[in-house]
VOGU-3710 file (C-alpha; in Angstrom, 3 decimals, decimal comma):
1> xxxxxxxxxx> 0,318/-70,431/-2,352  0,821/-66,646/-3,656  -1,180/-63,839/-1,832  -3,899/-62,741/-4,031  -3,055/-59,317/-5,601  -5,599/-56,304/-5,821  -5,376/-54,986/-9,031  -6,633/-51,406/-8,877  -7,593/-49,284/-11,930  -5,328/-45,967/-12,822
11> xxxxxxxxxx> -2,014/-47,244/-10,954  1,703/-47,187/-11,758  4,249/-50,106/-11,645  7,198/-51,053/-12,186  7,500/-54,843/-14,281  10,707/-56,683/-13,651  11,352/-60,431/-14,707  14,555/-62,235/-14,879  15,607/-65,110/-17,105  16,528/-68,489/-16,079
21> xxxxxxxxxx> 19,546/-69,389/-14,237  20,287/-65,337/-14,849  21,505/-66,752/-18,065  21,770/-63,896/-21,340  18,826/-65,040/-23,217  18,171/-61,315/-23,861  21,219/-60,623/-24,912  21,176/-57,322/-27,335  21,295/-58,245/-31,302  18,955/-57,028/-33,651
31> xxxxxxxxxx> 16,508/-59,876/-33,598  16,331/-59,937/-29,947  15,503/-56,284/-30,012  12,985/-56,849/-32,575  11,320/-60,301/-31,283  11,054/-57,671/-27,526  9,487/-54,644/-28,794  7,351/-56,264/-31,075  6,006/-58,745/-28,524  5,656/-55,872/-25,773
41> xxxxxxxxxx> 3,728/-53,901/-28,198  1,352/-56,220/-28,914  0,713/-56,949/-25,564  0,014/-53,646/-24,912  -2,452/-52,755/-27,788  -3,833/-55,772/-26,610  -4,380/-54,665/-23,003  -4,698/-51,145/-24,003  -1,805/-50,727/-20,984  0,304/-47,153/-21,716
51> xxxxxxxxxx> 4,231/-48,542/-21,540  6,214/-45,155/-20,250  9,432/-47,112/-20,782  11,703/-50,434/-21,447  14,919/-51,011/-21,179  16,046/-54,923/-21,161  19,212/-56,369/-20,253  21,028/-59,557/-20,849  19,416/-61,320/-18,325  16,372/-59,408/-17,269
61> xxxxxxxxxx> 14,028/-56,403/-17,902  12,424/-53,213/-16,315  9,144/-52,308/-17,807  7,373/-48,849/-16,364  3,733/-48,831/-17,107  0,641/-47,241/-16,508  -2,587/-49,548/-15,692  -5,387/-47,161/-16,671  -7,993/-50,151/-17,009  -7,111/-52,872/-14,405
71> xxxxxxxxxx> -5,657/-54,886/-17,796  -1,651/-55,250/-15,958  -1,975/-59,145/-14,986  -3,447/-60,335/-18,328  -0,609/-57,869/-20,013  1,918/-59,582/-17,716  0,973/-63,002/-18,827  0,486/-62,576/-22,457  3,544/-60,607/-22,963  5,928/-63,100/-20,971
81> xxxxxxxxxx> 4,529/-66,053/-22,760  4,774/-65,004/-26,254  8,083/-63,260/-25,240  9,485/-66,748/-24,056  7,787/-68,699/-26,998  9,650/-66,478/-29,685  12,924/-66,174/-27,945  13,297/-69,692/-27,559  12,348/-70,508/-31,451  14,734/-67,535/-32,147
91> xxxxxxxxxx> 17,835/-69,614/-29,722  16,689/-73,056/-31,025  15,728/-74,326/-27,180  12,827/-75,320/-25,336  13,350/-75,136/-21,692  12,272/-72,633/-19,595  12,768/-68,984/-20,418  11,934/-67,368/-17,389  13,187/-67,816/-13,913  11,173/-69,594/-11,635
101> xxxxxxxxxx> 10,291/-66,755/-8,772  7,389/-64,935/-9,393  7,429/-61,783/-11,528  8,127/-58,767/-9,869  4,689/-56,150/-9,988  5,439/-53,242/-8,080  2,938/-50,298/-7,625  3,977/-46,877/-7,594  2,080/-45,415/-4,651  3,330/-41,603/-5,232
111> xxxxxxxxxx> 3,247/-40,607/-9,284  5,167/-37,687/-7,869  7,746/-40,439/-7,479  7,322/-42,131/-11,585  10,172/-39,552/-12,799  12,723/-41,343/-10,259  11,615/-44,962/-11,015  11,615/-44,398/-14,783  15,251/-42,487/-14,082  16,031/-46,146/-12,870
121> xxxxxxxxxx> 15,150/-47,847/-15,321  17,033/-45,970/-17,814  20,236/-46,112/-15,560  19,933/-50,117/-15,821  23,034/-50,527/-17,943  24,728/-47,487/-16,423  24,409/-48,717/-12,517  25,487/-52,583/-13,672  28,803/-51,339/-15,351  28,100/-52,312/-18,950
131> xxxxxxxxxx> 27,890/-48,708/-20,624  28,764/-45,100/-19,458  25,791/-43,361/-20,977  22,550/-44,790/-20,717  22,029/-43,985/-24,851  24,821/-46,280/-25,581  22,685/-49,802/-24,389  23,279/-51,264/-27,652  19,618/-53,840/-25,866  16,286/-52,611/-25,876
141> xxxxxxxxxx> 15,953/-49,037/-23,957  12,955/-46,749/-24,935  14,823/-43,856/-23,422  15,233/-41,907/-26,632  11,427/-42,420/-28,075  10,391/-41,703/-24,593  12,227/-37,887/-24,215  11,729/-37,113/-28,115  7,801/-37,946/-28,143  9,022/-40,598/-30,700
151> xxxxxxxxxx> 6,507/-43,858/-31,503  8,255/-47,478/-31,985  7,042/-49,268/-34,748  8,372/-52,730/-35,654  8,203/-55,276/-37,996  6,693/-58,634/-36,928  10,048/-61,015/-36,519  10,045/-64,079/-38,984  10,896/-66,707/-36,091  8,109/-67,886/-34,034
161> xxxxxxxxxx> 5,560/-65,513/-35,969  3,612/-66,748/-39,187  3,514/-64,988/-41,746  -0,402/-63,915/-42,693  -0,977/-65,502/-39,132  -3,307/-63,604/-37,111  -0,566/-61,319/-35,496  -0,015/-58,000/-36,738  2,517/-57,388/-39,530  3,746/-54,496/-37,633
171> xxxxxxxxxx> 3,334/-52,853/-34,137  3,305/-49,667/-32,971  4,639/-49,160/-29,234  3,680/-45,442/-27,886  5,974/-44,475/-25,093  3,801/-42,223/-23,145  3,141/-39,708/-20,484  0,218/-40,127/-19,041  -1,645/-37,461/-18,080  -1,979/-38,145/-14,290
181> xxxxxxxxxx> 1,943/-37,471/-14,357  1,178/-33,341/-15,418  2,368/-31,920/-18,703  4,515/-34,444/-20,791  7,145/-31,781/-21,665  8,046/-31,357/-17,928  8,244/-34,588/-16,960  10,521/-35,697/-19,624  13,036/-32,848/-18,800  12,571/-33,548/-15,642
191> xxxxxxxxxx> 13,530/-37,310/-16,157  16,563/-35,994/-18,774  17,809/-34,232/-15,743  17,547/-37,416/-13,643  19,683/-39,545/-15,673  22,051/-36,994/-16,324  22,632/-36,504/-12,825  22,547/-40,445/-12,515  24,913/-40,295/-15,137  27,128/-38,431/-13,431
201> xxxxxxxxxx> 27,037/-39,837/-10,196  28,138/-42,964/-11,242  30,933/-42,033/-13,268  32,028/-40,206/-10,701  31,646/-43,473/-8,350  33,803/-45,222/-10,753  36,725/-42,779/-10,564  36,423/-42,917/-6,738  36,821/-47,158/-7,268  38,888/-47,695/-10,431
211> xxxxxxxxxx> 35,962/-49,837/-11,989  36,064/-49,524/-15,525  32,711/-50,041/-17,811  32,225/-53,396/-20,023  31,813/-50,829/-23,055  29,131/-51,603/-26,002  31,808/-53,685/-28,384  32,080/-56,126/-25,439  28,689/-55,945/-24,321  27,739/-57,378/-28,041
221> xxxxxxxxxx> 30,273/-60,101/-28,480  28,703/-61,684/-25,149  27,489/-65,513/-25,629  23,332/-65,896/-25,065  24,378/-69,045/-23,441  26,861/-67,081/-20,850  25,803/-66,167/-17,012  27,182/-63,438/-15,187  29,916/-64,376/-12,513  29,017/-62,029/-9,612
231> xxxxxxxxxx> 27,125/-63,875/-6,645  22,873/-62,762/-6,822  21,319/-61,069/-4,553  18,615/-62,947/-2,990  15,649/-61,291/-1,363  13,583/-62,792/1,385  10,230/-61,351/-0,343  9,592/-59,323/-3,071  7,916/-56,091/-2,295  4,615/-54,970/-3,887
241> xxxxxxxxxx> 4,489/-51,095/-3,123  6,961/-48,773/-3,540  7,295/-45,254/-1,782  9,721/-42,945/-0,861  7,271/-41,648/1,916  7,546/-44,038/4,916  3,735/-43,064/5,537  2,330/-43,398/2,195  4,152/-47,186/2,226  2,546/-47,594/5,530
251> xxxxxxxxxx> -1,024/-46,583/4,050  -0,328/-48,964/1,152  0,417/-51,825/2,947  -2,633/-51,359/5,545  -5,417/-50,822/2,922  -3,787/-54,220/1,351  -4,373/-55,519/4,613  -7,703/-54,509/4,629  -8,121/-56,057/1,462  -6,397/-59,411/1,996
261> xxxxxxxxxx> -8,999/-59,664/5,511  -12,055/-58,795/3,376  -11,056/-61,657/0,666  -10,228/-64,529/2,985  -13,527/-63,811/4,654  -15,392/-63,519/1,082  -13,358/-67,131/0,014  -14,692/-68,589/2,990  -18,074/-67,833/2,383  -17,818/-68,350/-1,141
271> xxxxxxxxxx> -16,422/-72,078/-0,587  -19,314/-72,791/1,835  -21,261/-72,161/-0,496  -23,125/-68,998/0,468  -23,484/-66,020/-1,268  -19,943/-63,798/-0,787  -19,184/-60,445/-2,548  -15,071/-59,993/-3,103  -13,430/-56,722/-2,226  -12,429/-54,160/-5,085
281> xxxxxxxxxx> -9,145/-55,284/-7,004  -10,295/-59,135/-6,316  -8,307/-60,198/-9,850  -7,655/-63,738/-10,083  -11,149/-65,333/-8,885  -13,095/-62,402/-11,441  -11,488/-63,381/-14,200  -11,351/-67,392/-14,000  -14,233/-68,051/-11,565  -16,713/-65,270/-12,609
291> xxxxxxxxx> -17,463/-64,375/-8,827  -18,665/-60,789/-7,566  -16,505/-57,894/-6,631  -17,722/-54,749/-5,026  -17,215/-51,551/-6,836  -14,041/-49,143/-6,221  -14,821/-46,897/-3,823  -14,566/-43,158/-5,514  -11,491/-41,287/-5,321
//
């Protein structure tokens, strides 16, 4: 059983999810790029959740959001499912799409710190050898609407999708800059900077090593039904904060602490049957067994 997650209004994170068996079900063509963007814009009407940036590879994605309204599991769920639903019409399978660990949700504890995650997620393609510039990922990669201001709007794709269904016939996917991050302008030179440096830094790596990129040509005559050959990583946990500051991630993971103490002790009441009040963030049990949860504290 899965810790519960507290799921607080006005937060960052970062939304990574791999594909089964690491295999290239997202791998870059025009249909996959459509069937993404279109399903990820959705969502995120949906959930009214502000996307600052996408980029998806082969065999996984990095989403950057902002959670202004407590809306990110929901979001998580509905775009994942009709992601996986259309993708496998679109590939003619019907076996899982997703890997079986859990999605990753990490919260940005710092937004002084969103310019360096986003820089990141740009440098995806960059960092796993596949392109030199981060503007030649031939996948999905909001990098360019995201530094010119520039709105994504897409067609609804004609596999999975009905037409005169009740989806939209076209989405619109803002890249944004929200507010809490100080004026847009700054932040996205700041964030050009980044992934120039980035950039940089890694092409300088692969002089130092002889490592060649994959290039974009190669890149695109990839099989969907291919894996990649290097050995994965594995992780003993996923983490759920992240912070540059040792004592900000310290701060993080005590209040959740705090909150996971609170919660057993309100599940234990509540399954005795006595009256129990959840703590702020309580997410799961709100939305599928109606119970109460205390206010946010102000901030």
């Amino acid at each position: 059983m899965t810790l519960p997650r507290q799921v607080i209004p006005g937060s960052f994170y970062k939304i990574t999810r791999r594909c089964t068996q690491r295999q290239y079900l997202l791998h870059a063509d025009e249909e996959t790029n459509q069937i993404f963007l279109y399903c990820l814009a959705e969502a995120a009407q949906r959930f009214q959740l502000e996307v600052i940036l996408p980029v998806a590879l082969s065999n996984h994605h990095h989403t950057d959001i902002f959670d202004r309204h407590g809306n990110v599991i929901p979001f998580v769920e509905h775009f994942h499912k009709l992601l996986a639903r259309a993708m496998n019409e679109y590939r003619g399978r019907s076996e899982n799409f997703w890997s079986s660990e859990q999605v990753s949700i990490v919260r940005i504890e710092d937004p002084a710190e969103v310019v360096d995650k986003v820089a990141y997620t740009a440098l995806n393609p960059v960092k796993a050898g596949l392109v030199e510039r981060a503007h030649h990922w031939p996948g999905v990669s909001g990098l360019s609407a995201l530094l010119n201001g520039r709105a994504i709007t897409v067609k609804r794709p004609r596999h999975f999708f009905r037409a005169g269904g009740v989806m939209p016939e076209t989405a619109t996917l803002e890249l944004v800059v929200p507010p809490e991050l100080g004026d847009a302008d700054a932040f996205r030179a700041r964030l050009r900077e980044r992934v120039a440096l980035g950039e940089q830094r890694l092409a300088e790596e692969r002089a130092r090593t002889g490592k060649r990129v994959m290039g974009r040509r190669a890149v695109l005559r990839q099989s969907w039904r291919s894996f990649p050959t290097s050995e994965e990583v594995k992780r003993d946990r996923e983490p759920r904060f992240a912070a540059s500051d040792r004592d900000v991630l310290m701060k993080a993971i005590a209040r959740y602490h705090d909150f996971l103490d609170a919660y057993r002790e309100a599940r234990a009441r509540w399954l005795s049957g006595l009256r129990a009040v959840f703590p702020a963030g309580t997410c799961w049990l709100r939305r599928f067994a109606n119970v109460a949860v205390a206010p946010l504290a102000p901030t």
